[in-house]
C-alpha positions as YAML, in Angstrom:
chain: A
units: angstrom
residues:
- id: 1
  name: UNK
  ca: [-48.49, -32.48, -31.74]
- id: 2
  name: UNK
  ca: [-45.02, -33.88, -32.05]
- id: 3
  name: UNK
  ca: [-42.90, -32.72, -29.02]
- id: 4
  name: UNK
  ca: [-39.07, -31.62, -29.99]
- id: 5
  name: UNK
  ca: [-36.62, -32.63, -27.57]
- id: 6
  name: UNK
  ca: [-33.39, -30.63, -27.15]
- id: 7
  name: UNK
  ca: [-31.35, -33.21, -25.05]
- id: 8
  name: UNK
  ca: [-31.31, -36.94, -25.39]
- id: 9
  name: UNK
  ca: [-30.03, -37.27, -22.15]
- id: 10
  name: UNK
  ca: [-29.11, -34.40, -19.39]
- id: 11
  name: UNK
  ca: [-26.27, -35.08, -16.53]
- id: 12
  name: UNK
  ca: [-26.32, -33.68, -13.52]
- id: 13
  name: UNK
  ca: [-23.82, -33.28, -10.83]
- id: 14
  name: UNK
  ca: [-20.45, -31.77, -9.64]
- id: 15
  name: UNK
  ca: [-17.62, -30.72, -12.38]
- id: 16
  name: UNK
  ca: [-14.05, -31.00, -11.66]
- id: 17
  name: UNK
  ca: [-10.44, -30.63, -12.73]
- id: 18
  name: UNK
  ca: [-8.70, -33.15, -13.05]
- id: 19
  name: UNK
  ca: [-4.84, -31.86, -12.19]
- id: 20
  name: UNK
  ca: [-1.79, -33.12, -14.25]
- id: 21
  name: UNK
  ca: [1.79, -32.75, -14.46]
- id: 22
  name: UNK
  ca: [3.42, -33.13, -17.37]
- id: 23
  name: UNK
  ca: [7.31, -32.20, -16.42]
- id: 24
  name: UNK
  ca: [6.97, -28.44, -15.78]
- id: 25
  name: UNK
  ca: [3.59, -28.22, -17.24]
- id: 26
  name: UNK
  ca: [0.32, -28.07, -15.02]
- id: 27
  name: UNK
  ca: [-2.78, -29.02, -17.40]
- id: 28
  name: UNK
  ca: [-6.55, -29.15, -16.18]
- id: 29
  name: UNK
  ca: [-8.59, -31.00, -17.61]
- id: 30
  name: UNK
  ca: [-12.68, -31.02, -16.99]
- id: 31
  name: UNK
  ca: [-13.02, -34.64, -14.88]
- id: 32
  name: UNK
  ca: [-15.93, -35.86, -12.42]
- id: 33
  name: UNK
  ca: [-18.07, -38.93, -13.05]
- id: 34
  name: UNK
  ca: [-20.97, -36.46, -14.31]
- id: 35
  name: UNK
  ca: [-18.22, -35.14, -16.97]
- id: 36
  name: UNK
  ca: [-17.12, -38.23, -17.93]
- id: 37
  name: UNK
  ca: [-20.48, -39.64, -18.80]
- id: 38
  name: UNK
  ca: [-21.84, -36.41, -20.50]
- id: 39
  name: UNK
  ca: [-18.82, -36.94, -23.14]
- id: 40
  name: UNK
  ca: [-19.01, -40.18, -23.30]
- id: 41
  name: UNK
  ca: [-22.41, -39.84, -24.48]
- id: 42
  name: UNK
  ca: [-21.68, -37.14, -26.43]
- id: 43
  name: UNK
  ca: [-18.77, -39.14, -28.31]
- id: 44
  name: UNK
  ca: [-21.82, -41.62, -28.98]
- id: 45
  name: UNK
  ca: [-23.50, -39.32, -30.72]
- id: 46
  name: UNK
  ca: [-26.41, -38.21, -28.29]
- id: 47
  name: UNK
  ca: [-27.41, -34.98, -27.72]
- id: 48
  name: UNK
  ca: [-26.16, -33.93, -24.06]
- id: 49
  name: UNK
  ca: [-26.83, -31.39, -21.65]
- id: 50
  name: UNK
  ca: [-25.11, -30.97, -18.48]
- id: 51
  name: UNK
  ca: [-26.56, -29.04, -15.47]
- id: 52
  name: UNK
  ca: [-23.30, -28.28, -13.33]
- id: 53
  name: UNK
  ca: [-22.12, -24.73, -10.96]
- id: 54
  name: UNK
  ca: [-19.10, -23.38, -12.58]
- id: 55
  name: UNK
  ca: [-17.16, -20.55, -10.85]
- id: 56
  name: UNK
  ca: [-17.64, -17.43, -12.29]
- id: 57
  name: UNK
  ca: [-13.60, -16.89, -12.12]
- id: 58
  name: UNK
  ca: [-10.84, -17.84, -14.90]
- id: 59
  name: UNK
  ca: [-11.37, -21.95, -14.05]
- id: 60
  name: UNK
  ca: [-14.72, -21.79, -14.55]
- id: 61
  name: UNK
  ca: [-15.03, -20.54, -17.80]
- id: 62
  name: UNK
  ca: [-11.84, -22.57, -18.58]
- id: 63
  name: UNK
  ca: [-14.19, -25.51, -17.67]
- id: 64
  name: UNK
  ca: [-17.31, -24.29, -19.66]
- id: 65
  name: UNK
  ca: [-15.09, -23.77, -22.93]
- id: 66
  name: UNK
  ca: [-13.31, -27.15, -22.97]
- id: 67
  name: UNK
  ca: [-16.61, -28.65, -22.02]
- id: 68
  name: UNK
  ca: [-18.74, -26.68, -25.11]
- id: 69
  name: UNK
  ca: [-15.62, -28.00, -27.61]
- id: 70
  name: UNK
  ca: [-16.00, -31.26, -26.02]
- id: 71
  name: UNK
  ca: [-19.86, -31.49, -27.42]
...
């Protein structure tokens, strides 16, 4: 029986924003060294999962969307 495998890797850890300032603009962007290695996998083509807690508030599902379009 051939076993199919979902994830080639899966990161685990804590998610966080990263905070910048950009003249009278504040951006977040999704940062943490479990984030950064999930997409850098992910812009090497593996398949990644990432097992995080995300706030169930605004900036947690901020997170989870720019995370999903991230890959």
């Amino acid at each position: 029986m051939k076993l199919l495998r979902a994830f080639d890797v899966i990161c685990i850890g804590e998610a966080r924003w990263d905070i910048q300032l950009e003249e009278t603009t504040l951006r977040l962007r999704p940062s943490g060294g479990v984030v950064s290695a999930a997409l850098a996998l992910a812009r090497r083509g593996m398949r990644v999962g990432l097992a995080t807690n995300l706030s169930d508030d605004r900036f947690g599902r901020a997170q989870r969307a720019k995370l999903a379009g991230a890959g």
